[in-house]
N, C-alpha and C positions, 0 to 999 in steps of 0.2 A: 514559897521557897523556890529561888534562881535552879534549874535543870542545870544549866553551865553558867560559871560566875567570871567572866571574862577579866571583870578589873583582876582579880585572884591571881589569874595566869599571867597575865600584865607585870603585874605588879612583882611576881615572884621569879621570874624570866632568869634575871640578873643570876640569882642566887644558883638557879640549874648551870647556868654555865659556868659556875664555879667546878663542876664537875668535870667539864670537855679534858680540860689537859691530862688526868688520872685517865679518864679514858682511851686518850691518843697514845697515852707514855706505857698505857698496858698492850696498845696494840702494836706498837714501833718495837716496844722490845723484845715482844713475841714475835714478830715478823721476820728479826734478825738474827734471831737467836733459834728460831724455827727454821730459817733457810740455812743455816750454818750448819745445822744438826740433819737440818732435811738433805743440804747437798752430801753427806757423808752415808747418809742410810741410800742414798739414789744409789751411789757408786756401789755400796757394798752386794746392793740387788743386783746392778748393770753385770759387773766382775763375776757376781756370783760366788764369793767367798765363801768356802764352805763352814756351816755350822752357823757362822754370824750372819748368812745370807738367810737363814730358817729363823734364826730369832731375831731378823730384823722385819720379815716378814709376818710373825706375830703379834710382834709389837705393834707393824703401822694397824696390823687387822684390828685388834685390841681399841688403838686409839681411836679410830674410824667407828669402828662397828658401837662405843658404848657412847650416850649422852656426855655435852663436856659437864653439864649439872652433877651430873654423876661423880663425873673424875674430880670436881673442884670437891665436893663433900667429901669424899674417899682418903682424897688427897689430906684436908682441911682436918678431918676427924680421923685418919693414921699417923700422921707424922705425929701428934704428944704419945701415942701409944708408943710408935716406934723407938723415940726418943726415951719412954719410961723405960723399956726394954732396953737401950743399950743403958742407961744411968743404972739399973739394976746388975747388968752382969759383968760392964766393966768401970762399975763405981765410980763415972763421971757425973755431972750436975746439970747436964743440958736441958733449959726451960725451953718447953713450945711457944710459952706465955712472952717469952722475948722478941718471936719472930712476926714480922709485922706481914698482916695478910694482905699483902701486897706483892710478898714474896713467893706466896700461895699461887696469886692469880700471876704474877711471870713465869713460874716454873710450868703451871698446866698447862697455862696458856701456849707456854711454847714446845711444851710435848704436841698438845693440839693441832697446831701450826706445822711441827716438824713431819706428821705422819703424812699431813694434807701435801707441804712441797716435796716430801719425797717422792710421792707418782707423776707430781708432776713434771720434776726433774729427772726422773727415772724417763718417763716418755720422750723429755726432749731431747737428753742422752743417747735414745735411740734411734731418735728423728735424724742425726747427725751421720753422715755414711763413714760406717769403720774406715774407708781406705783412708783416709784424712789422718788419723791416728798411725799409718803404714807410710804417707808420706812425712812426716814427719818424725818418725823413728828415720827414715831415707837421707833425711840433710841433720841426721845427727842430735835431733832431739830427745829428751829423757819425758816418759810417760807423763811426769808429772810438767814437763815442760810444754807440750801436746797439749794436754788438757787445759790450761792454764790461758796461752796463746792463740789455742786455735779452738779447740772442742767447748769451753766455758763460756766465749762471747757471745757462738751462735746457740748455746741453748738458754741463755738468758733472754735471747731476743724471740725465742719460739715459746719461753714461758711467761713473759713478762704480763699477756694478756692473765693466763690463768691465775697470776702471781698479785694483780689489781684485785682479781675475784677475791681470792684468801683475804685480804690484808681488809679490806669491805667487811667480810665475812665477820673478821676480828672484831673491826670498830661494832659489830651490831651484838656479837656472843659478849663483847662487855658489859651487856645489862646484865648477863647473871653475874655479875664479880660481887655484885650487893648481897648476894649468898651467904659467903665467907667474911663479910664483914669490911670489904674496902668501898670505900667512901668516892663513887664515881657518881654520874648522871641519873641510874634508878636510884638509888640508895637516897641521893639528896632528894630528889621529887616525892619519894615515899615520907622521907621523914618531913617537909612541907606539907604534903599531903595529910598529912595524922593530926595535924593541928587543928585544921576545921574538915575533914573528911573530903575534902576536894581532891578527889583521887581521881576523877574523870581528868580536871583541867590539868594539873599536873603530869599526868603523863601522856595526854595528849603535848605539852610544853616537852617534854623528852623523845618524844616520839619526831618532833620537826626539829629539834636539834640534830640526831641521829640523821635523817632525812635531808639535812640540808650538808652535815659533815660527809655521808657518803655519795650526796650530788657532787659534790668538788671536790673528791677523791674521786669518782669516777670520771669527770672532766679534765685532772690530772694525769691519768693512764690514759685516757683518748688522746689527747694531744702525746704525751711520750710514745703511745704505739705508733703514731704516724712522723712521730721522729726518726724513730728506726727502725720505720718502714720502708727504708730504702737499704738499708744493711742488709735486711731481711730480703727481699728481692735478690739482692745479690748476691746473699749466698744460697738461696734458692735455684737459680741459675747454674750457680759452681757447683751444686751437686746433683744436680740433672746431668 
């Protein structure tokens, strides 16, 4: 009996990367959909708005502090309960059995996401010196015009590195999405795998998939950080 059966992994290569795009499409839209969400929880910490500044802060604590395994089952096994619950009380019809768990892993995924860019952007918020936001109220700007113009560029360009790390992060927490039942990179390698028990070669096959998708994602962020890495200087400079 072959320890490792290389023709195996050869031979079944193809079929894992039928996986890659589910995986990419769970992590792009968590990314975006997490910065969107995360830039609005940054602000409400930055601001300090009261009451929503307390439960925006339990919330990121929440998302951070539990496994996202956790949150994908949680998630995956309350929403038909949820959903019985309201078809019981206000005699609607809404099946769980309708929703494809795919919708599962964007929604956690980008709670996930959203807690992780909010400290981020929270910091780079603060990296920005208030007077910039005082000269700009000065030539007649409205807050939201401030921030927009002036305060959003530079903190995109002081998160961008941290922002490479997340979105990494993502492409690799996609092997749990096999959990709830979406059909990404483990998911397929496991169920190759179950046909002759080749579970070594197979996820070692996902394992250099992952490994080579987040080599050329991180190759991607290097080269953009050194893009605008001369922005970055600059406005380093302008607020010294």
């Amino acid at each position: 009996m072959e320890v490792f059966d290389i023709q195996f992994a050869i031979e079944h290569f193809p079929e894992v990367l039928k996986g890659v795009p589910i995986t990419l499409l769970i992590a792009l839209v968590s990314i975006i959909i997490g910065s969107l969400a995360g830039l609005g929880l940054a602000l409400l910490r930055v601001y300090k708005i009261p009451v929503l500044n307390q439960i925006t802060a339990v919330y990121i604590s929440f998302i951070r502090g539990t496994p996202l395994l956790v949150q994908l089952y949680v998630f995956f096994y309350g929403m038909p309960e949820l959903m019985n619950w309201i078809n019981q009380t206000w005699a609607t019809t809404w099946n769980a059995d309708d929703i494809s768990p795919l919708w599962y892993a964007f929604i956690v995924y980008s709670m996930n996401a959203s807690a992780y860019t909010a400290e981020i952007f929270r910091a780079s918020l603060n990296s920005v010196a208030r007077g910039q936001m005082e000269a700009c109220y000065s030539v007649g700007m409205t807050t939201w015009q401030g921030l927009c113009r002036v305060v959003f560029p530079q903190m995109i360009v002081m998160a961008l590195p941290n922002m490479g790390n997340i979105f990494i992060n993502l492409i690799k927490s996609t092997s749990l999405a096999f959990a709830v039942k979406v059909v990404e990179i483990i998911a397929i390698s496991k169920i190759i795998a179950n046909q002759g028990y080749n579970f070594l070669e197979m996820y070692l096959v996902a394992s250099i998939i992952y490994w080579v998708i987040c080599l050329l994602l991180e190759v991607a962020f290097h080269y953009s950080e050194k893009y605008v890495s001369t922005y970055k200087r600059k406005t380093t400079a302008a607020v010294q």
